[in-house]
VEXDREN-2710 file (C-alpha; in Angstrom, 1 decimal):
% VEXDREN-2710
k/r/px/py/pz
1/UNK/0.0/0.0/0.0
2/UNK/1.0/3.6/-0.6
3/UNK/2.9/5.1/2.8
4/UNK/-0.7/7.5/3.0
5/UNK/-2.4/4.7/3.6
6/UNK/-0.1/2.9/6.1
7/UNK/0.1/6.2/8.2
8/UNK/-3.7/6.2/8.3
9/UNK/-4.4/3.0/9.2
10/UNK/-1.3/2.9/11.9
11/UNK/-3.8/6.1/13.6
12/UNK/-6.9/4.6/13.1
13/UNK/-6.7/0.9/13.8
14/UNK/-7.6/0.6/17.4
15/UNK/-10.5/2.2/17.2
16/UNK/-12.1/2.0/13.8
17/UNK/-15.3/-0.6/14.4
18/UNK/-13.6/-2.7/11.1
19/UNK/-10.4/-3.5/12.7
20/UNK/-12.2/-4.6/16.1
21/UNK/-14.6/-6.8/14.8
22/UNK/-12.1/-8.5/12.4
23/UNK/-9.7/-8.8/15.5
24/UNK/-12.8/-10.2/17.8
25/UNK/-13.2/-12.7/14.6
26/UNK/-9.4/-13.7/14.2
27/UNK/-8.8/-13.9/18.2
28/UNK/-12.1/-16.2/18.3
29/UNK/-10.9/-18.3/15.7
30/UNK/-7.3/-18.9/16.7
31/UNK/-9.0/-19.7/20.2
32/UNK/-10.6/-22.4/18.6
33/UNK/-8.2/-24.0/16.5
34/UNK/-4.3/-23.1/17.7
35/UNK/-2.9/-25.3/15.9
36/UNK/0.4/-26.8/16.8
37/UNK/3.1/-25.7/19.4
38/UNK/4.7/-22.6/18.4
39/UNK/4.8/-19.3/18.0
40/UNK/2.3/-17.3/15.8
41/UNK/3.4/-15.2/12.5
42/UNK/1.2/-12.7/11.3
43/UNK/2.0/-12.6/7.5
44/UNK/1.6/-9.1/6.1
45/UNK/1.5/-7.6/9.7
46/UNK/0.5/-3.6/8.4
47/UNK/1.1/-1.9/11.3
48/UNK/0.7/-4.5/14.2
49/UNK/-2.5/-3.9/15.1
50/UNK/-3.4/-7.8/15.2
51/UNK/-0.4/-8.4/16.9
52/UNK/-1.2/-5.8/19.9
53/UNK/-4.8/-6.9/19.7
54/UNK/-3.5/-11.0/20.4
55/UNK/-1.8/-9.8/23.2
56/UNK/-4.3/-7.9/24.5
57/UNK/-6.6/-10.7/24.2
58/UNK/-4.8/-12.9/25.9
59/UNK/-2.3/-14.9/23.8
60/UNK/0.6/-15.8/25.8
61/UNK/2.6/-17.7/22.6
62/UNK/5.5/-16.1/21.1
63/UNK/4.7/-13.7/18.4
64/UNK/6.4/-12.0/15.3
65/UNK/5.3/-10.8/11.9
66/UNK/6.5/-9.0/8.8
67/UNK/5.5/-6.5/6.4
68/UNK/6.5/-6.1/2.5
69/UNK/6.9/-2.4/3.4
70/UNK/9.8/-1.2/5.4
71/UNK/7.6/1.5/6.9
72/UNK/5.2/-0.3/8.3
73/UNK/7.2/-3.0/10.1
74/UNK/8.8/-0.1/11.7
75/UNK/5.8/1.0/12.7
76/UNK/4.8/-2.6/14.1
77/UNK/8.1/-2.9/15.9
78/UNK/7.0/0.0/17.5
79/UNK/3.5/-0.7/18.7
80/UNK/4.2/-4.3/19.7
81/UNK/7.7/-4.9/21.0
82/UNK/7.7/-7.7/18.8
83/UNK/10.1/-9.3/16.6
84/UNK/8.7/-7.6/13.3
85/UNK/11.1/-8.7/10.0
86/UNK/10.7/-6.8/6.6
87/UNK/9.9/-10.0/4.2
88/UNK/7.6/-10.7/1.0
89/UNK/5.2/-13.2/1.7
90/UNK/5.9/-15.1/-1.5
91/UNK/9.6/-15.7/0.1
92/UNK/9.4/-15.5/3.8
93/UNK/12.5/-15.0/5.3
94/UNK/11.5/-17.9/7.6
95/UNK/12.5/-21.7/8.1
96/UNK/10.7/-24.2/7.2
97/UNK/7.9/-25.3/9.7
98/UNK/8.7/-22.7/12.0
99/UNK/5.4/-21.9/13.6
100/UNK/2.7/-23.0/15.0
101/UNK/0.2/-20.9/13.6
102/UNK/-0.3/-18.2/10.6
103/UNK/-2.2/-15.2/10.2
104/UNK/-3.0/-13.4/7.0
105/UNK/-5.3/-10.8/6.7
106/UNK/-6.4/-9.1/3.3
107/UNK/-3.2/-9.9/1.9
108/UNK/-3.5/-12.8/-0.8
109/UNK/-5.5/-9.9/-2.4
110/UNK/-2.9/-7.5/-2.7
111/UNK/-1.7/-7.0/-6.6
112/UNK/1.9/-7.6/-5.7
113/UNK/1.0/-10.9/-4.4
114/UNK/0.6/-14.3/-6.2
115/UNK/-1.9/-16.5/-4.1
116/UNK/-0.9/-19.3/-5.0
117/UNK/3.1/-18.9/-4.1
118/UNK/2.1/-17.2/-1.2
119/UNK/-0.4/-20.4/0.2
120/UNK/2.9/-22.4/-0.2
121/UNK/5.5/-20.7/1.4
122/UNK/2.6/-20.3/4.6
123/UNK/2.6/-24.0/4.2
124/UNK/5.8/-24.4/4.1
125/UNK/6.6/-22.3/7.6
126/UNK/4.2/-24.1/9.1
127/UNK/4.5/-26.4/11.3
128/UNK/2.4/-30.0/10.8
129/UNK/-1.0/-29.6/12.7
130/UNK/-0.1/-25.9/12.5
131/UNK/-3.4/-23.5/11.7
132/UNK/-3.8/-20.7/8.7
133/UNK/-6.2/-18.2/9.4
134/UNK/-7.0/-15.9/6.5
135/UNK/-9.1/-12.8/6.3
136/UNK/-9.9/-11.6/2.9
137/UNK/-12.3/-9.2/0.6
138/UNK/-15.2/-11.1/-0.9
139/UNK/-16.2/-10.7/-4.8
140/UNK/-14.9/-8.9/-7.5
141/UNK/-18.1/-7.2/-8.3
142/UNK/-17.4/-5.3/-4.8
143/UNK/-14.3/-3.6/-6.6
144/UNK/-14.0/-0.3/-5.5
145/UNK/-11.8/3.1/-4.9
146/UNK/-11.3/1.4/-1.8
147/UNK/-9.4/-1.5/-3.7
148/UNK/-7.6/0.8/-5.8
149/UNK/-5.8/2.8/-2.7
150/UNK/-4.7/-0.2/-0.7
151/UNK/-3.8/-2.0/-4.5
152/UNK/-6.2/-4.8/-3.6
153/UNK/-6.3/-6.8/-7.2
154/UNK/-8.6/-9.4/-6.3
155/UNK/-11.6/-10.3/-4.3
156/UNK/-12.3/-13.8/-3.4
157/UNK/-15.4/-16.3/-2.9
158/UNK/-15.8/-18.5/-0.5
159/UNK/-15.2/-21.4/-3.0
160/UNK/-12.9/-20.2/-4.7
161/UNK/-10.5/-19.7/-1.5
162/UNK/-11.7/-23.1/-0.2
163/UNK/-10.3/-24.6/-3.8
164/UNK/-7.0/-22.8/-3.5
165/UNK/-6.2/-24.2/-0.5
166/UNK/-6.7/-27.3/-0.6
167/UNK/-4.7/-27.0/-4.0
168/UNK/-1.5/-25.8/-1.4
169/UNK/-2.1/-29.2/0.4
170/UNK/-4.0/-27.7/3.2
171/UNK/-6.8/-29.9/5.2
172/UNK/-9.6/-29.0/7.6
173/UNK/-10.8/-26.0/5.2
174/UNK/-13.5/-24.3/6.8
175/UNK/-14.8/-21.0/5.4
176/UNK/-17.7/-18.2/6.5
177/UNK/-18.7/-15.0/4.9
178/UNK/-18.7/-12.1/7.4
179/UNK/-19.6/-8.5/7.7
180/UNK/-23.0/-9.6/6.1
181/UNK/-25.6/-7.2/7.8
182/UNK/-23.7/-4.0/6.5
183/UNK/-23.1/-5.7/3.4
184/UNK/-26.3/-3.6/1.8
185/UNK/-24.5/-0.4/3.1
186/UNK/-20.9/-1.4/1.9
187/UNK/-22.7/-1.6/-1.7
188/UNK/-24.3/1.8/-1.4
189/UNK/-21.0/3.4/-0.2
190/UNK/-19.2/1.6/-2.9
191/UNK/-20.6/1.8/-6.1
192/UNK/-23.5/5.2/-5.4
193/UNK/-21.3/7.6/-2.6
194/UNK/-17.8/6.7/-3.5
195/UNK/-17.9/5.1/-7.0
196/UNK/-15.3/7.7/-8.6
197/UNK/-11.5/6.9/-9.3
198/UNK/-10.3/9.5/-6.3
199/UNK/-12.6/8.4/-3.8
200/UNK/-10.6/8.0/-0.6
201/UNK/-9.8/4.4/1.3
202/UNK/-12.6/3.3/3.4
203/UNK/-10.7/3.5/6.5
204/UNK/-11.7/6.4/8.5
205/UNK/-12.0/7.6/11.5
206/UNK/-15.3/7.6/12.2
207/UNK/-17.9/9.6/14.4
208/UNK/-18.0/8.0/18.0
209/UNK/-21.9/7.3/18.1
210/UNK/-21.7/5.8/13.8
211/UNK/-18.5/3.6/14.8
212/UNK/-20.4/2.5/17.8
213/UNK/-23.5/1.6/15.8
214/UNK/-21.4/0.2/13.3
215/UNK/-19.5/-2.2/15.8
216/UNK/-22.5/-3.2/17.4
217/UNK/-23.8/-4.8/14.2
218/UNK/-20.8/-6.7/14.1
219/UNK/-21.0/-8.2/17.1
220/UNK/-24.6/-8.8/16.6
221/UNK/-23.8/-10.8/13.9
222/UNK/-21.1/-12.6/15.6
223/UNK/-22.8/-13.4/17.7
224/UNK/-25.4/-15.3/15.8
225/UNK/-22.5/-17.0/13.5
226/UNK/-21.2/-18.6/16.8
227/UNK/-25.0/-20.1/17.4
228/UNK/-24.6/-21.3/14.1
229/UNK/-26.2/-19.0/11.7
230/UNK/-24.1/-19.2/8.3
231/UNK/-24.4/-16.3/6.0
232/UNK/-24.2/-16.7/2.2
233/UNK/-22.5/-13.6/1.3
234/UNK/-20.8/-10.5/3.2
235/UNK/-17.6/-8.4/2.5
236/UNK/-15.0/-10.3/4.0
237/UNK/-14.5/-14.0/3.9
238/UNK/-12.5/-15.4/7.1
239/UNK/-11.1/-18.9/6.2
240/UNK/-9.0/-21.1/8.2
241/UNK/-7.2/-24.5/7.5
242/UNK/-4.5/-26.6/8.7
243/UNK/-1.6/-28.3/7.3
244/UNK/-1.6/-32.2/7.7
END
């Protein structure tokens, strides 16, 4: 992403209602399946948000991550404490099944990014039994000025993630659509209010009482995913898979 980008997100991040209800989603998930002994790498870390936010919640593992951008690891380094390496995640600058668990958040959709060589070098740091978690954007026809700042070249389905993966040789696929009740707002903003080629990035800080109200749907929702309710569409697709 453009260093404009990085800078906003590094001030926005703990509080914009996106970031926390992907972080409740990633922090529920790892929770549930941990995977093997180990530490956990978050691969394409931004500005270590996720990082702070594991060890907020909790997680007493070891923890590192990397960032394509020099920038933004810096800036990760900073807000975590932890080891934070500058790295490509096509050729991780790792050993082969090093940890115990891997996180990658909306970066398989990145333009600079093969998803396929990236799936195999995740696989290949991981450890046996070791978990992937993977957040990323749902559907092409979602494109947006929002894809176009943070270079975001593809959007995924459900399917079409769950086919990759076990392509890479990972097991235990499991896939959900999320951020599904905003969904109908995300396509207003998207392709009425912000449809031109300068529209800004859709991270933002927010008003307090419309980030509030905007969180709470999200936790609404997640809360009826975790009583079983399965949605068939929403703007983010969490997926997570182990490798044998």
């Amino acid at each position: 992403m453009d260093a404009a980008e990085y800078a906003l997100m590094d001030t926005v991040e703990d509080r914009m209602w996106w970031y926390r209800a992907l972080r409740a989603r990633i922090v529920a998930a790892l929770a549930a399946r941990p995977g093997a002994p180990g530490p956990v790498l978050d691969a394409g870390c931004g500005t270590g948000g996720m990082l702070a936010a594991l060890r907020a919640a909790g997680v007493t593992r070891p923890l590192a991550g990397f960032d394509f951008m020099p920038e933004a690891a810096r800036r990760a380094r900073a807000k975590t404490g932890a080891p934070v390496a500058v790295g490509d995640i096509t050729h991780q600058p790792f050993s082969e099944a090093r940890f115990g668990a891997v996180i990658s958040l909306d970066v398989l959709s990145h333009a600079a990014v093969d998803p396929g060589a990236a799936l195999a070098e995740i696989f290949r740091v991981l450890v046996p039994g070791g978990t992937l978690i993977l957040n990323l954007p749902a559907f092409d026809w979602l494109k947006s000025a929002h894809d176009a700042r943070v270079h975001n070249a593809r959007r995924f389905t459900a399917g079409g993630i769950r086919t990759a993966l076990a392509a890479a040789g990972f097991g235990a696929i499991e896939t959900r659509y999320w951020n599904a009740l905003l969904l109908p707002m995300m396509i207003v903003q998207r392709k009425l209010l912000a449809r031109g080629p300068d529209a800004a990035s859709d991270v933002a800080a927010f008003p307090p009482w419309l980030d509030a109200t905007l969180h709470g749907v999200t936790v609404v929702e997640h809360g009826l995913a975790r009583l079983g309710l399965r949605y068939p569409a929403g703007g983010s697709i969490l997926a997570v898979a182990t490798r044998p």
